[in-house]
N, C-alpha and C positions, 0 to 999 in steps of 0.2 A: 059665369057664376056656377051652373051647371057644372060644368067640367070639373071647376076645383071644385065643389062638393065630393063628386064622383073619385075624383083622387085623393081625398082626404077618406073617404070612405076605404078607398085598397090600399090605401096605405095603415090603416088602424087595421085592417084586417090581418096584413101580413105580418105586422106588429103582435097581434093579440095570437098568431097561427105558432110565429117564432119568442112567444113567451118565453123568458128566463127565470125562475125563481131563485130565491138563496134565502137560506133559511140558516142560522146558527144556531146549535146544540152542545149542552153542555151536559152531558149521560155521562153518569158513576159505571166502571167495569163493572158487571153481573158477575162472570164468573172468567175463572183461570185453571187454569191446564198447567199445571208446572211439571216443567220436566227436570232431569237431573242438573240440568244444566241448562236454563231459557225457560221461558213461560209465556203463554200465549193465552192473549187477554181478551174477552169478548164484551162489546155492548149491544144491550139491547134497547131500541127507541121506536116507539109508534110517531110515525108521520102520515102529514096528507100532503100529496102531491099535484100540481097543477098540471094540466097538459104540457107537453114539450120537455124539454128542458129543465131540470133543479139541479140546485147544486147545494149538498148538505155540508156544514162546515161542521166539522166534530173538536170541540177544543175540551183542553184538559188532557190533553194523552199523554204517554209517556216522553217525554224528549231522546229515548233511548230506541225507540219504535225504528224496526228495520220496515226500510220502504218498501225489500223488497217479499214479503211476507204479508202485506196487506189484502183482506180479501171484504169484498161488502156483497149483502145479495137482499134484495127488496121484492118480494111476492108481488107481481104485478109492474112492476117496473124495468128497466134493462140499465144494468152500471156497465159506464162505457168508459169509467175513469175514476183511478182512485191516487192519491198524491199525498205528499206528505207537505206541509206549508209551516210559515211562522208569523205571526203576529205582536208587532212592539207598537204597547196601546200608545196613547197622547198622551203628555204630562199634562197633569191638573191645572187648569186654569189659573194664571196668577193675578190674585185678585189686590192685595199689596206688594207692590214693587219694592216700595222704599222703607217699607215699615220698619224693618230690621236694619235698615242703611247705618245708621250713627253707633249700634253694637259694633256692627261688622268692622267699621270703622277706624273703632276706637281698640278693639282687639290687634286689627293690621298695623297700627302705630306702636301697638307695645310689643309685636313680635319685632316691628324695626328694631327697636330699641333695644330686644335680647339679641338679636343677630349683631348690634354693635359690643354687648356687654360679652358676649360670646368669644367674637373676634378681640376685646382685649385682650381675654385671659388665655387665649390662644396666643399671642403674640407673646403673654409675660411667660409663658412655656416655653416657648422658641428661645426669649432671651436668658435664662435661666439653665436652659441647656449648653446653650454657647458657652458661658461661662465655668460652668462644669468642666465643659471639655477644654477648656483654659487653663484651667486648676490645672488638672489630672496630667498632661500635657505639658508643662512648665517643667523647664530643665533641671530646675534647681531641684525639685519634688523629688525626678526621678534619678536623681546623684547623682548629673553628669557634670558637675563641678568636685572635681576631686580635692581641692584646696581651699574651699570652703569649712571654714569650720562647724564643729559640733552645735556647736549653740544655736548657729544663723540654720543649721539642719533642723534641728527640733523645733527654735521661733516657726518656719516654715511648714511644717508639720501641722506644728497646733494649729497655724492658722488656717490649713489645707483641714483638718478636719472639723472646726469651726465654723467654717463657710458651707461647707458641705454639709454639716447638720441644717443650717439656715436655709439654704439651698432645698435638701429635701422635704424640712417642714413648709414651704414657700408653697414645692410643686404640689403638696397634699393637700394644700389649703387651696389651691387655683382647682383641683381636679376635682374636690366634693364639692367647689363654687359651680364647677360647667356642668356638672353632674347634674346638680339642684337648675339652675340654666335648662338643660336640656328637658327637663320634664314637665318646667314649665313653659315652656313652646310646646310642649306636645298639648297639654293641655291646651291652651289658650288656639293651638290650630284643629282641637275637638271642638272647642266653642265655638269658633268662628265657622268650621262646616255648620255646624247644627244649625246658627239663625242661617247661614248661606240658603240652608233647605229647608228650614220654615220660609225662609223670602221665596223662595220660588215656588212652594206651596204652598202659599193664601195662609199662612197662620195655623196649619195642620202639621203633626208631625208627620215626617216622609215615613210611607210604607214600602218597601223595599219591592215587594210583591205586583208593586204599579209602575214598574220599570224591568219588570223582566219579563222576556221575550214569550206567550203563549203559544203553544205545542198545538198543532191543528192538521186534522187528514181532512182532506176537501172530495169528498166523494159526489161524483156527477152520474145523474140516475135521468133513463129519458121514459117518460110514459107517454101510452098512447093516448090516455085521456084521465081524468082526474081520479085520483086512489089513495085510499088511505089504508094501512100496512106497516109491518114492524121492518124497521131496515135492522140488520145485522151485519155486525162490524167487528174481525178479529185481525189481530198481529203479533209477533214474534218480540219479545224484546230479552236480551242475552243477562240481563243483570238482576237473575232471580235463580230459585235452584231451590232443592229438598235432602237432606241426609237421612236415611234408615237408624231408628236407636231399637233395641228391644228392650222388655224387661220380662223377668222368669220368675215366675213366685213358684215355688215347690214346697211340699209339704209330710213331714214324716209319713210313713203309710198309703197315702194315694199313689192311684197311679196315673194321675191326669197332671198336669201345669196349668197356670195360668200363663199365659205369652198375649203379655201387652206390646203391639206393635206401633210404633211410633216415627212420627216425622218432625226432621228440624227445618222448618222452611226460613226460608231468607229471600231478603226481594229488596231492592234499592234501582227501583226501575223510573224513581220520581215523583213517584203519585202512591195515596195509599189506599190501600184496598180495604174499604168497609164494606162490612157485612156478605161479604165475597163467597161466589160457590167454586169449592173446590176440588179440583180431578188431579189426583199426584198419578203423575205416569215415569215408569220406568227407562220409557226412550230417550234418546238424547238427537236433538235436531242440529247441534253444533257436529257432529260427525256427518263427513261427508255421506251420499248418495252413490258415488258413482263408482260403480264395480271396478278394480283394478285390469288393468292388461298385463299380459305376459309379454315382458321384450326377448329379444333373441338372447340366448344362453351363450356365450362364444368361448370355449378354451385355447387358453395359451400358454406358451411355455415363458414361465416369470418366475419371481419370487413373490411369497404372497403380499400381501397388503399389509396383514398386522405386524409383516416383519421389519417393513422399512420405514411404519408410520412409530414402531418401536425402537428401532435403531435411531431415529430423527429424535426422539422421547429423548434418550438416555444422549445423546448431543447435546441436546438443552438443559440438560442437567448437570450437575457436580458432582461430585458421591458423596459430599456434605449435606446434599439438599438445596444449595444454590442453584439459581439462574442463571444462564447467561443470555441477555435477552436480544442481543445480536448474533444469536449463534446459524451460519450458514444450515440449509435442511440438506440432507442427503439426499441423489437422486437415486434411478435406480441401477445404472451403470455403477456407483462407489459404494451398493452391497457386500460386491462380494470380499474388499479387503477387511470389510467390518467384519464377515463372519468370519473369517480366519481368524481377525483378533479374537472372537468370542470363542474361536472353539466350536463352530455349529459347520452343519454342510447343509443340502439344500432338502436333506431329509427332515433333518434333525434342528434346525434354526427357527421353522417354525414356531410365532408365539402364540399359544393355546388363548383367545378369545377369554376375558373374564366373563365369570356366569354374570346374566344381570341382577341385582338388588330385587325388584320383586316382577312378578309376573302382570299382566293384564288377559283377564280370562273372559270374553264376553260371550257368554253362553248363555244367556237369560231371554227368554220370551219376552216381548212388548206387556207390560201390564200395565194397565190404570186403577186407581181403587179413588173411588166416588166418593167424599167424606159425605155424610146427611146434616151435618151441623154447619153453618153457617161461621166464619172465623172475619175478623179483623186483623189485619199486618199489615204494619206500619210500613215504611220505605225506611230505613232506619239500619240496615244493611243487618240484623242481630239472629241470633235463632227463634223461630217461633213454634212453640211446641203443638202436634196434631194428632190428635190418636186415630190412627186408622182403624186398629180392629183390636178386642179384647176380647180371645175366645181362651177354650180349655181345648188341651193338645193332648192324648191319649201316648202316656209313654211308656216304657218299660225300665223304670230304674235298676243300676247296678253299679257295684262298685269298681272302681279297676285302679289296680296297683301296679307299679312300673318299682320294683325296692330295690334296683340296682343303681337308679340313678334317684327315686324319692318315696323316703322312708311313710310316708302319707298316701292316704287311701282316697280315691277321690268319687264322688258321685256323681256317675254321666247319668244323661236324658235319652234315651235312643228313641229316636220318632222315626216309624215309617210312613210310608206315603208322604214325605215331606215334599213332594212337587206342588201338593196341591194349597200351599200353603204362599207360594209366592214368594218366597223371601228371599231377600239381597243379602248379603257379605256387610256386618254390621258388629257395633258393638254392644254387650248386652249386661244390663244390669241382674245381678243375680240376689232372691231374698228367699231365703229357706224356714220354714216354722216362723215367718212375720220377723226375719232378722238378716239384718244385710252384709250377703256373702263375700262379695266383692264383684269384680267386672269378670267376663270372659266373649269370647268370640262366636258368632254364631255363623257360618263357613256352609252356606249350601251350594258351593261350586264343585262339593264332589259328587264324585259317578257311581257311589254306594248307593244301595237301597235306603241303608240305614243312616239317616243323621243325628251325629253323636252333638250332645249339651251339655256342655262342662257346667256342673252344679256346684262345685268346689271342694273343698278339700271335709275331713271327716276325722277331725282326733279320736273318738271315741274307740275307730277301729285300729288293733295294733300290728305293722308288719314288721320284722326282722327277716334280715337276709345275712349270713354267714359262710364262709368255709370252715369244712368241718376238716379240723389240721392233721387228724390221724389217719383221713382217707383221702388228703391231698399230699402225693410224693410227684420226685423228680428223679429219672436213674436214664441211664445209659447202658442200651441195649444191642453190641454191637457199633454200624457206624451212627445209630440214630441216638436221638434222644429222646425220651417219653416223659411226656409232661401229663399228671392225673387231676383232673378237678373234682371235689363234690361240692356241692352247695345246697345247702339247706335255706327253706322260707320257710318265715310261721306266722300263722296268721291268728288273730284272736278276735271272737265276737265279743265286744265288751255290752254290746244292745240286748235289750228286753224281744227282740223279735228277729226272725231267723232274714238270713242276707242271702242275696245272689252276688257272687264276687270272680271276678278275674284276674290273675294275676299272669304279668307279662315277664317274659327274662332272655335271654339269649345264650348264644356260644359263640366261637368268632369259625368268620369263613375264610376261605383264603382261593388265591387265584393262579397260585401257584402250586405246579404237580409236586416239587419236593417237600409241600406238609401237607399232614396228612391228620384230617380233623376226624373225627368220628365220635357221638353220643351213644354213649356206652349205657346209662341209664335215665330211664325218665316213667314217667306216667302221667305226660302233657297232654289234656285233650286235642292239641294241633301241635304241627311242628314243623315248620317251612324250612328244608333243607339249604335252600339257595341262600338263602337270608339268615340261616340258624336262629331265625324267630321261636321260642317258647310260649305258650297259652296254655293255664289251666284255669276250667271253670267248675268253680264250686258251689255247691249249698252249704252257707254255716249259720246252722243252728245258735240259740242264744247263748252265750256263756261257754261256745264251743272254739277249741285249738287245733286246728288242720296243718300240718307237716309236708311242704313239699321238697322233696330230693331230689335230683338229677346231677350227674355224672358226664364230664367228655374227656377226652383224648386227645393229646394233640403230641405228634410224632415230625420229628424233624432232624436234619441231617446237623451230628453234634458240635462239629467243629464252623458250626452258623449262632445267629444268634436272632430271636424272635423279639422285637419293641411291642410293647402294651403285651403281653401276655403274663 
């Protein structure tokens, strides 16, 4: 007796030494982290823990939850395992079996009975069509009795399209019967689920929600002795994201903006997030980590790549624009009689890469910006609107006019120090004097000091741009030919208060030694020779009209001829 006492004693003990707890939680996310793409969601939970061994079931998470992103960490305790699990609860107790039995029943006996009415008029189609093709079909119908007479043709006739009327009104009348058929099986197999699933749920209607699978990370934590502490639990899930909006309020006479900075968040990660703290970050965790290698460079002597995967191109095609969608590829040994055909040699065959459609420029520091307001977003897959920050932007308004390509004056924003402002590549709503301008771009991926804010356009102010025809000629000097420009702009302040205005223009350049371009006349604040860019920047006063003139040259050998000039 002794004994087993004593070993019931080391056996409780080792028992009580190798404790297991399991505890299940059900904790709302705190807060999320969304990045441009992914969001990473945190909970926070007070627990107490037993010596040994727990194991925290966290249910409610996202079913999109990457495993392998998961991290938990418990002040006082050590996580030795974190997992991703699933849970399909029990169906509810069935407390009437048969309660619904005689609906069920009687429903099943009348869908027999449509699946017979069904299959008649399915058949009276079949045999109505046979017939048809009877008609239609019949020797006589289609005159291959030539010594039949007129009369026995036309009796024939009428009574080919007599039948035929009866015939088609037949199959109309069978199709809006199956029709009418068909919808009432569906119903009657809506009715039949429904008590199906009050009988199997005790006389409740089914919740759909007590049959779907719950989402659960089972985090295993071992302490050394009993502690109670906040466990902290975050993950990665790809089906959430934020878009950059701005908005510009600007106003006659100041020189500050308003720049409301805005986010469209979106999140359909399964679960929704109330009363949520939010951190929009700029990174993006879906691009990889791992620095690239450099392989070996190797030259050879070939033809290039874009030339043969071009040659293969124009195989497959027509000159119509057809397919042919068996057409053999060319290798690269049956180049070279292509390019004979084409007229190229191994200088000149090469095909010139097309530029791509748009660039991707990632130049941006890691930013997060903390919102202090608390936001609800649904899982709902939609935009949710978020205002980050709503300051005044210190700017320098002016005007700038382009009158070669548009007769409108427009009012930019120039900010400097714009680094310190954070902002992405976004679209931005523009309202000037409390009136709405229209949209424009806000673009801080350049390497200027100065970032320019389209404010929009400006009737008030008036540009013309002209050639002035008695000091624009054309002569031949020699073997050349001299071609003279002048052009005139004018500018008009039609405003109560004096402007800062720019106006841009050009001259053409060329790359070629036999023209020969030369500005003859200007008084352009700038003048970018390589570019033949024109810039002049003015003060104009209210009610005041400023004249800008400049003059070029363009000399070229006359028995040539110069396009666009």
């Amino acid at each position: 007796m002794t004994r087993q006492i004593l070993c019931f004693i080391l056996l409780a003990s080792f028992a009580a030494v190798n404790a297991q707890s399991v505890k299940t939680i059900k904790p709302k996310p705190g807060k999320a982290i969304v990045y441009l793409t992914g969001a990473e969601l945190s909970y926070y939970e007070s627990l107490a823990l037993v010596k040994g061994t727990n194991e925290i079931i966290v249910e409610g998470v996202s079913p999109y939850t990457d495993e392998t992103s998961i991290s938990a960490y418990f002040k006082g305790g050590l996580v030795i395992d974190t997992k991703k699990s699933l849970r399909y609860p029990d169906p509810p107790k069935n407390t009437s079996a048969n309660k619904y039995a005689l609906q069920i029943e009687r429903i099943s006996d009348s869908l027999e009975e449509l699946d017979f009415l069904i299959k008649d008029c399915t058949n009276k189609q079949d045999a109505l069509e046979k017939e048809k093709t009877l008609l239609l079909e019949n020797r006589l119908i289609r005159g291959e009795y030539t010594k039949d007479s007129i009369d026995l043709l036309k009796a024939s006739l009428d009574l080919l399209r007599t039948r035929l009327n009866n015939i088609y009104e037949l199959e109309l009348a069978l199709e809006r019967k199956l029709k009418n058929l068909y919808k009432l099986r569906s119903r009657l197999n809506e009715r039949k689920t429904y008590y199906v699933l009050l009988q199997e749920n005790g006389a409740k209607m089914v919740q759909p929600e007590l049959y779907q699978p719950v989402h659960q990370i089972i985090v295993t934590i071992e302490a050394e002795q009993p502690v109670t502490g906040h466990l902290s639990l975050k993950y990665y899930v790809p089906n959430a994201g934020w878009m950059p909006a701005y908005e510009i309020q600007a106003a006659s006479g100041k020189d500050k903006i308003q720049l409301v900075y805005r986010a469209q968040v979106y999140q359909n990660t399964g679960i929704d997030w109330k009363d949520i703290a939010l951190v929009l970050s700029t990174s993006n965790p879906a691009v990889g980590n791992t620095k690239p290698t450099l392989s070996l460079w190797n030259l050879q002597y070939g033809y290039p790549q874009s030339y043969l995967e071009n040659a293969n191109r124009k195989r497959s095609e027509t000159r119509s624009g057809g397919v042919f969608y068996n057409t053999p590829q060319l290798n690269q040994n049956q180049v070279e009689d292509m390019r004979a055909a084409d007229g190229t040699n191994s200088a000149a065959g090469a095909i010139e890469p097309q530029a791509p459609v748009f660039n991707v420029n990632d130049n941006f520091f890691r930013t997060e910006y903390e919102i202090k307001t608390k936001y609800s977003i649904e899982a709902d897959n939609k935009a949710h609107n978020v205002i980050i920050s709503n300051i005044e932007v210190p700017v320098y308004l002016a005007y700038l006019s382009v009158p070669k390509l548009d007769r409108d004056a427009f009012l930019m924003a120039k900010v400097a120090n714009w680094e310190d402002l954070n902002l992405l590549p976004a679209t931005a709503k523009i309202y000037f004097d409390e009136s709405y301008i229209g949209m424009t771009v806000v673009d801080p991926s350049t390497t200027k000091d100065t970032l320019y804010m389209n404010l929009g356009r400006d009737k008030s102010i008036i540009v013309k741009r002209q050639a002035i025809k008695e000091k624009c000629k054309e002569q031949v000097i020699g073997d050349f030919r001299v071609v003279t420009k002048t052009i005139e702009i004018t500018v008009r302040n039609t405003k109560g208060i004096p402007l800062q205005f720019e106006v841009e223009d050009q001259i053409p350049v060329t790359s070629d030694n036999t023209i020969k371009i030369s500005l003859e006349k200007h008084n352009a604040t700038y003048y970018t020779e390589n570019t033949g860019k024109l810039t002049w920047k003015l003060h104009i006063m209210p009610k005041e009209t400023r004249k800008i003139v400049f003059t070029y040259e363009v000399k070229y050998p006359k028995d040539k001829v110069i396009a666009g000039l």
